[in-house]
C-alpha positions in Angstrom: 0.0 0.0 0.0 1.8 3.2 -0.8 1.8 5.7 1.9 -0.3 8.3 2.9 0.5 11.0 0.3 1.7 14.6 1.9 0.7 17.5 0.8 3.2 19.9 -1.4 1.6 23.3 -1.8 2.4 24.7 -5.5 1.7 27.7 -7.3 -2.5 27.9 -8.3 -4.1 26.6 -11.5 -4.7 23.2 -12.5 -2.0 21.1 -15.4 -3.1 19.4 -18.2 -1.4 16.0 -18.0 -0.6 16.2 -21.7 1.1 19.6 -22.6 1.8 20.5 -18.4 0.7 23.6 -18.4 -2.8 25.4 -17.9 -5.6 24.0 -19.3 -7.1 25.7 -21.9 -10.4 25.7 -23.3 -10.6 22.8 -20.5 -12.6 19.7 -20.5 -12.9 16.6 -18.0 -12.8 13.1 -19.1 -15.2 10.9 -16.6 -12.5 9.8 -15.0 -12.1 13.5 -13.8 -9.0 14.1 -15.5 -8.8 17.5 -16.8 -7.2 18.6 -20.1 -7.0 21.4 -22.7 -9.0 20.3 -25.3 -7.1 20.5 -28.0 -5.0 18.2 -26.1 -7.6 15.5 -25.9 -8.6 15.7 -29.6 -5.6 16.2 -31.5 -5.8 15.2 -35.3 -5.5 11.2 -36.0 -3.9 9.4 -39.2 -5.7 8.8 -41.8 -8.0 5.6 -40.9 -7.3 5.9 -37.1 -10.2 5.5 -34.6 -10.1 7.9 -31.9 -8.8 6.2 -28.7 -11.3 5.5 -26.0 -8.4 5.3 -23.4 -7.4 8.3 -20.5 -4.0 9.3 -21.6 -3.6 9.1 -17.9 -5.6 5.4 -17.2 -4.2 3.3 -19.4 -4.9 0.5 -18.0 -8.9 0.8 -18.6 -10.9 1.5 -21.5 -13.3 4.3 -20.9 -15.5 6.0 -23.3 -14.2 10.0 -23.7 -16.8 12.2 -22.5 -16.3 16.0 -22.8 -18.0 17.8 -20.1 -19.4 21.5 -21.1 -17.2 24.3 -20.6 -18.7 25.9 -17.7 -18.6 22.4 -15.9 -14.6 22.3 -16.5 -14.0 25.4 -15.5 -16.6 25.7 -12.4 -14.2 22.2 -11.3 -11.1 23.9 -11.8 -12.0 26.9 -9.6 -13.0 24.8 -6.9 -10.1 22.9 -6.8 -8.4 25.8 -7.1 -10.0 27.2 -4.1 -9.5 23.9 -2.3 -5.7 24.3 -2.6 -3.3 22.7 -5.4 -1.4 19.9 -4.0 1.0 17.4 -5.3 0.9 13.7 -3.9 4.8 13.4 -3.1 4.8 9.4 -4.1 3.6 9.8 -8.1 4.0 13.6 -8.2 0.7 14.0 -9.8 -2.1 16.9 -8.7 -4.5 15.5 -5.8 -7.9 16.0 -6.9 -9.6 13.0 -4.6 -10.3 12.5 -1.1 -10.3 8.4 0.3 -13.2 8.2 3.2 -12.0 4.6 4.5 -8.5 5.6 5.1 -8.8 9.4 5.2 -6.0 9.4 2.6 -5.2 12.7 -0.4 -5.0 10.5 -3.3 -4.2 11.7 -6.8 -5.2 9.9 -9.9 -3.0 6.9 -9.9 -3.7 6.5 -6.1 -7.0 6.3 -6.6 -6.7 3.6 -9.6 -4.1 1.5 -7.1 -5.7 -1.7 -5.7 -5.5 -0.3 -2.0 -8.4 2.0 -2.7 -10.5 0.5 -5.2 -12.9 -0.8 -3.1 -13.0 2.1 -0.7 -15.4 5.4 -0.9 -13.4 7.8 -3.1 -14.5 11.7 -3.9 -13.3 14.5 -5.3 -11.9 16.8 -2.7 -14.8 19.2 -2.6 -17.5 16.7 -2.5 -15.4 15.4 0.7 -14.9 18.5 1.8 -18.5 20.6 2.3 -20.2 17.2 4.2 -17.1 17.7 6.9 -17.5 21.5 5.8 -21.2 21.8 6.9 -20.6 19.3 10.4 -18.1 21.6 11.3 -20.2 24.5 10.9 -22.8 22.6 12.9 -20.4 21.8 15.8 -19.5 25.2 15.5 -23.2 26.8 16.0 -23.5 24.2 18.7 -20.5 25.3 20.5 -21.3 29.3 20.0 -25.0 28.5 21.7 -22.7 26.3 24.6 -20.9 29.4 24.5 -23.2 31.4 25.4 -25.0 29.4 27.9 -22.0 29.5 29.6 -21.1 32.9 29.4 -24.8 33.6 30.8 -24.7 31.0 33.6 -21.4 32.8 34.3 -23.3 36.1 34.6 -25.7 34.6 36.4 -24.2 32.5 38.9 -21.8 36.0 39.5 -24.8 37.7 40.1 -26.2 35.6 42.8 -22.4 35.7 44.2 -22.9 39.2 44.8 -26.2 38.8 45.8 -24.8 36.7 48.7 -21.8 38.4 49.2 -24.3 41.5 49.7 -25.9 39.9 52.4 -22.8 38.4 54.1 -22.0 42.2 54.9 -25.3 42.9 55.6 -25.8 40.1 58.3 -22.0 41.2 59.5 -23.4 44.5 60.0 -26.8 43.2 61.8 -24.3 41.0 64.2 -22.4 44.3 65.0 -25.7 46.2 65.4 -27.0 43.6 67.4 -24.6 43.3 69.9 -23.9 46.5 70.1 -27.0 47.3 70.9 -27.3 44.1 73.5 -23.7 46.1 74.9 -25.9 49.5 75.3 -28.6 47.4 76.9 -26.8 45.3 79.2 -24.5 48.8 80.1 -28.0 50.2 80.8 -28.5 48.0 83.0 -25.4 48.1 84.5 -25.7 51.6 85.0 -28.9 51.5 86.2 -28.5 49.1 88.8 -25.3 50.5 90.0 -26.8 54.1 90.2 -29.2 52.2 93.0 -26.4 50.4 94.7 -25.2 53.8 94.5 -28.2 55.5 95.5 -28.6 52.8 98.3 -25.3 53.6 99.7 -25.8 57.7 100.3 -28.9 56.8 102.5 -27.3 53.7 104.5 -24.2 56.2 104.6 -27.5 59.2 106.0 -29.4 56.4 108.4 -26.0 55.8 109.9 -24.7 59.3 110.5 -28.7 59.8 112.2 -28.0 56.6 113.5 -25.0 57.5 115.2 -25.8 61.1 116.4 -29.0 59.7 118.4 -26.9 57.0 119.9 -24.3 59.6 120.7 -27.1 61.8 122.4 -28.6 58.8 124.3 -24.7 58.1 125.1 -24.6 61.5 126.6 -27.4 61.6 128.8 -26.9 58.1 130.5 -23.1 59.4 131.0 -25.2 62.3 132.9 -27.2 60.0 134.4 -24.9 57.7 135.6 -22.5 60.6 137.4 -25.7 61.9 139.1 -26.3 58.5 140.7 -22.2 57.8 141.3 -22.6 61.5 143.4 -26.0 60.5 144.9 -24.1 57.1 146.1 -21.8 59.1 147.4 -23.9 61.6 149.7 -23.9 60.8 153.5 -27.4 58.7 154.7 -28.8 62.0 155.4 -28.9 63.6 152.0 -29.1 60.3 150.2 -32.3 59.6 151.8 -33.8 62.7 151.4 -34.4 61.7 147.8 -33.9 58.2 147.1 -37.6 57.3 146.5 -38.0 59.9 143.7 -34.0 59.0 142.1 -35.0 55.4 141.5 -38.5 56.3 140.4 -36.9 58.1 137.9 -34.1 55.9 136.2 -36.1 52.6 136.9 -38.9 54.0 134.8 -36.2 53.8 132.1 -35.8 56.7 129.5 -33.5 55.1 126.9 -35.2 54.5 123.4 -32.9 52.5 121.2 -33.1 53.5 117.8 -33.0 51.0 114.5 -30.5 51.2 112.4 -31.7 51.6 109.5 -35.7 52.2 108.5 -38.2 48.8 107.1 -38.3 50.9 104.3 -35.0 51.0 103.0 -34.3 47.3 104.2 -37.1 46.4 101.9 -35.2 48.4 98.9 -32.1 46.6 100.1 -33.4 43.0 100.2 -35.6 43.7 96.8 -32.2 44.7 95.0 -30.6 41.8 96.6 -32.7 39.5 95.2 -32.7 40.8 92.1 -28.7 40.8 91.9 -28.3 37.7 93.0 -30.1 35.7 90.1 -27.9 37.9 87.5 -25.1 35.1 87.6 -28.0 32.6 86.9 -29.7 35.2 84.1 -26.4 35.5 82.3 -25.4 32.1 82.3 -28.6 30.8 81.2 -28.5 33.7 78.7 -24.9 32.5 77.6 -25.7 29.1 77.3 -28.8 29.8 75.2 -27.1 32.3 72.7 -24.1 29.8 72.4 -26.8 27.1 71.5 -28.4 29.5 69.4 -25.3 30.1 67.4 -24.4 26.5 67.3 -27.5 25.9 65.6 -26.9 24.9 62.2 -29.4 23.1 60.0 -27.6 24.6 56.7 -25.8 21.7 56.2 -28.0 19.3 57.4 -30.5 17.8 54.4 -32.6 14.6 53.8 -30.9 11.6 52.4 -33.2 10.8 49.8 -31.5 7.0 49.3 -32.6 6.4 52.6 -36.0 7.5 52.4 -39.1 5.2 52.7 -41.4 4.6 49.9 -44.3 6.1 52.1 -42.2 9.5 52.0 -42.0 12.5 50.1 -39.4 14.9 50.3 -39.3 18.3 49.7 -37.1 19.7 46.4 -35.0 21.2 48.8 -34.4 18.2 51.0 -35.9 20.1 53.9 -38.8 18.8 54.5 -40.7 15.1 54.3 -44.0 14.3 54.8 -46.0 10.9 54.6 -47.6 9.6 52.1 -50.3 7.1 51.3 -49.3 6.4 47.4 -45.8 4.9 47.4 -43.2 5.8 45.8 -41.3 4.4 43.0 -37.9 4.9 44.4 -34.7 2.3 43.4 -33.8 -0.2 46.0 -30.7 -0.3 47.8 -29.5 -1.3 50.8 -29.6 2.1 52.4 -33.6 2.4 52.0 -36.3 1.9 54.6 -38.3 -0.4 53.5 -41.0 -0.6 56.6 -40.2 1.9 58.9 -41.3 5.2 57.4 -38.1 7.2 57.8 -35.7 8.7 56.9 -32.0 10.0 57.8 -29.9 13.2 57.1 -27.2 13.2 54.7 -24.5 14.4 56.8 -22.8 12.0 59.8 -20.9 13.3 62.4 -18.4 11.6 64.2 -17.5 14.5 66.4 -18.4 17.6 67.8 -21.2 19.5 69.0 -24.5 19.8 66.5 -27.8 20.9 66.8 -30.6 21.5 64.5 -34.3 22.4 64.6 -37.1 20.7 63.1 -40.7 22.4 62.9 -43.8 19.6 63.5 -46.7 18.9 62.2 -49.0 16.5 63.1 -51.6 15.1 60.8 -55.1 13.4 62.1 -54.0 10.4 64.0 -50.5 10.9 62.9 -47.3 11.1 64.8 -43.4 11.6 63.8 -39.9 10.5 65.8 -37.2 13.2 65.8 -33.9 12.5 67.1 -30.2 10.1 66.0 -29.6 7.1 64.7 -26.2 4.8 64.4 -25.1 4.5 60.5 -25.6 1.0 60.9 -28.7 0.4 62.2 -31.5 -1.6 60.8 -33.0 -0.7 57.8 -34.9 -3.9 56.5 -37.9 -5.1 58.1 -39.7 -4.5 61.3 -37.8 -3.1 63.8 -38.3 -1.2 66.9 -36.9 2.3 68.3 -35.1 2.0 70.9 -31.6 3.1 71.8 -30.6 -1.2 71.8 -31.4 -1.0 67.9 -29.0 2.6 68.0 -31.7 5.3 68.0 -31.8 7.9 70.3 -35.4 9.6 69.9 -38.5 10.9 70.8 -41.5 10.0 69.7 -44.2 12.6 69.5 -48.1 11.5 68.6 -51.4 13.3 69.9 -52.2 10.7 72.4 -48.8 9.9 74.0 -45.0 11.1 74.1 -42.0 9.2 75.2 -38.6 8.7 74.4 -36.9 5.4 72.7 -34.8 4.5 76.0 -35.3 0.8 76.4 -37.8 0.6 77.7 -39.1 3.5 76.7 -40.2 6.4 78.8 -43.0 8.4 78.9 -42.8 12.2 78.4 -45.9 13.7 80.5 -45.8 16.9 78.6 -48.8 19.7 78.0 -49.0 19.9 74.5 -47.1 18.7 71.8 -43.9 21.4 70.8 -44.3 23.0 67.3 -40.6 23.0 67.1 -38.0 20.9 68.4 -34.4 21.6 69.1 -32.1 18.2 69.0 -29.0 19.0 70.2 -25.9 16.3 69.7 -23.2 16.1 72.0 -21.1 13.2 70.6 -17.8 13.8 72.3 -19.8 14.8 75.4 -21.8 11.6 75.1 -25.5 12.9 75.2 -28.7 13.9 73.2 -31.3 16.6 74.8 -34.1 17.4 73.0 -35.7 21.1 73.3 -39.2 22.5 73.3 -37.6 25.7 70.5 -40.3 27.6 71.6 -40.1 27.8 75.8 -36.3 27.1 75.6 -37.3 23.9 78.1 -36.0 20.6 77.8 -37.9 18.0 76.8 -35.6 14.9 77.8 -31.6 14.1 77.3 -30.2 10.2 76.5 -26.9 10.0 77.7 -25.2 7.6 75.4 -21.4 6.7 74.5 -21.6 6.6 70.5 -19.2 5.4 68.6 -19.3 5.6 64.4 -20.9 8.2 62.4 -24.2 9.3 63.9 -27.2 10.6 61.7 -30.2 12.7 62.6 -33.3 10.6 62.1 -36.8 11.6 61.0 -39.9 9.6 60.8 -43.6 10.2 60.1 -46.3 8.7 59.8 -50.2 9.2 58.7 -51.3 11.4 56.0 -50.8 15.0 56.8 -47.5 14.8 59.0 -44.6 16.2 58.1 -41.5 17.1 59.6 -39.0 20.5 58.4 -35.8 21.6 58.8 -35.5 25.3 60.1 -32.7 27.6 59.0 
């Protein structure tokens, strides 16, 4: 097989085989040879029958066709356009294209026995099909383009939509403590202006305090030197006396004054009171805003390979609800297949986590809140419990209790419309929270080991369970 011919660039215009130079007056033969046509019908001896061979295919007889003019020359300025190349191997002028092997091929390559049996076509017939696909794949990849170049734009502008309101919720943190600053400096000031306040009239009820003491001081210092002189005095003038003396001092004439008045011991014991819970008020307050802080549902979503059939989840993998048409889901080994649950996405194997889930009950219905070990039962019946690695509570219009083993009842008032399930896995404990009254509702203490889930289930139609931002 001879190989792949290169391509030589020459100067433009198409030969004639026969005289080598440009064709003139050109004609092709049918086996798209072009010549001059005088070349092709020169003058014959006398008696000679014009030869039905190509000068150029000798080796088969063809019949000499003589295309019109305009076709000749319309062929000659395409290939012109094409490009004029020269197959190195036979030096001849490429004018056909071989699909099978993707090969130039002049004439005597494309009479060789290597591509008789293959597709062969003149170079601009190859050409426009691949011509036109490319322009195809070129539209297509202008309208890719700009997709792109708009989903760019787009995506940007909901980058800047966020990053907008990352500095605005920086700004509302600094406005909201500063103003939580001015408010608990308010109250500092305003309690210590009463300590303050406080301390000028215990500092008053003491100097009145100590004046009358002082004056009651200086009369029974009078009082005792008249009785030290009257013990003194000879019978005589002692008796003359006596009986009115001792009427006098034993009737007693020292008052002793309080201290301080009911009134401001009242103040004093009121502001005590109130003081003394601030240590309590702040921690709790503390505590809560840490938790509050901590709370972080943003990365927490539904797993929707472990979903029941009897459950629909929500686009967003936020929220589920039950269902009494059943779902044509895959199976896997993942999947509920009686328990009507499902678990969140993300495990945690550390840390502290909490997240808050808003419920609804439907008529009838109930739903289970809480953790569950990666490996725990998912085919079959099964029970909750903390044996079978969940750690929940199960909420349901008649009764409440938590999956301890056995299980406890939860004598609460009314069933919370959201719940706050906070996971302390290095700690080693799970409390569950009425979100509303900041009260909690019960804590498992537990030693987990393994990826831990948060686990949702409902059940009757109308119940659903939803993850709060």
């Amino acid at each position: 097989m001879p190989s792949t011919p290169s391509l030589q660039r020459v100067h433009n215009g198409a030969y004639c085989p026969i005289c080598t130079g440009l064709p003139e007056d050109p004609v092709a033969s049918s086996c798209g040879h072009i010549f001059c046509r005088s070349c092709l019908t020169s003058p014959l001896p006398m008696g000679a029958h014009p030869s039905r061979l190509c000068p150029i295919c000798k080796e088969k007889r063809q019949p000499e066709v003589l295309q019109p003019r305009g076709w000749a020359t319309e062929n000659i300025k395409i290939l012109g356009q094409i490009g004029d190349t020269h197959c190195d191997e036979h030096g001849e002028k490429i004018y056909f294209f071989c699909e099978n092997d993707g090969e130039f091929l002049c004439v005597l390559c494309r009479e060789s026995s290597d591509h008789q049996a293959h597709a062969v076509v003149l170079l601009d017939e190859a050409t426009q099909p691949y011509r036109e696909r490319l322009r195809s794949r070129l539209e297509v990849l202008r309208v890719e383009k700009e997709e792109m170049e708009g989903m760019k734009c787009r995506e940007d502008q909901k980058l800047q939509v966020l990053l907008t309101q990352i500095e605005s919720k920086k700004q509302q943190v600094e406005e909201a403590f500063e103003q939580l600053q001015q408010v608990l400096e308010g109250q500092q000031r305003l309690l210590l202006d009463q300590l303050g306040k406080l301390e000028k009239e215990i500092w008053k009820e003491r100097d009145h305090y100590i004046a009358m003491i002082s004056e009651e001081t200086a009369q029974l210092d009078a009082h005792i030197k008249e009785l030290e002189g009257k013990c003194q005095q000879p019978a005589n003038e002692l008796l003359k006396d006596v009986r009115m003396t001792l009427n006098r001092y034993e009737k007693g004439t020292y008052i002793s004054p309080e201290p301080i008045s009911p009134g401001l011991v009242r103040r004093i014991r009121d502001l005590h009171q109130k003081i003394c819970v601030l240590p309590e008020m702040m921690g709790k307050f503390s505590e809560n805003l840490l938790l509050h802080l901590e709370t972080n549902t943003g990365g927490i979503t539904l797993d929707p390979q472990t979903a029941s059939w009897s459950l629909m989840l929500s686009e967003d993998r936020k929220s589920v609800r039950y269902t009494r048409q059943k779902q044509h889901l895959p199976e896997n080994p993942q999947r509920f297949d009686k328990l009507p649950a499902v678990l969140g996405t993300q495990g945690f194997s550390s840390g502290k986590h909490s997240w808050e889930i808003e419920v609804v009950l439907g008529d009838g219905g109930g739903c289970t809140v809480g953790v569950a070990q990666e490996g725990m039962k998912r085919k079959g019946e099964m029970g909750l419990s903390t044996e079978e690695g969940v750690w929940a509570v199960i909420f349901s219009y008649h009764q409440c209790w938590a999956s301890t083993s056995p299980g406890t009842d939860l004598p609460l008032s009314e069933i919370p419309h959201r719940v706050l399930v906070t996971l302390d896995y290095n700690g080693g404990h799970v409390t569950f929270s009425n979100a509303g009254t900041q009260t909690t509702i019960f804590t498992f203490p537990a030693s987990f080991s393994g990826k831990i889930f948060p686990f949702f289930a409902v059940w009757k139609k109308g119940s659903r369970l939803t993850l709060k931002p």
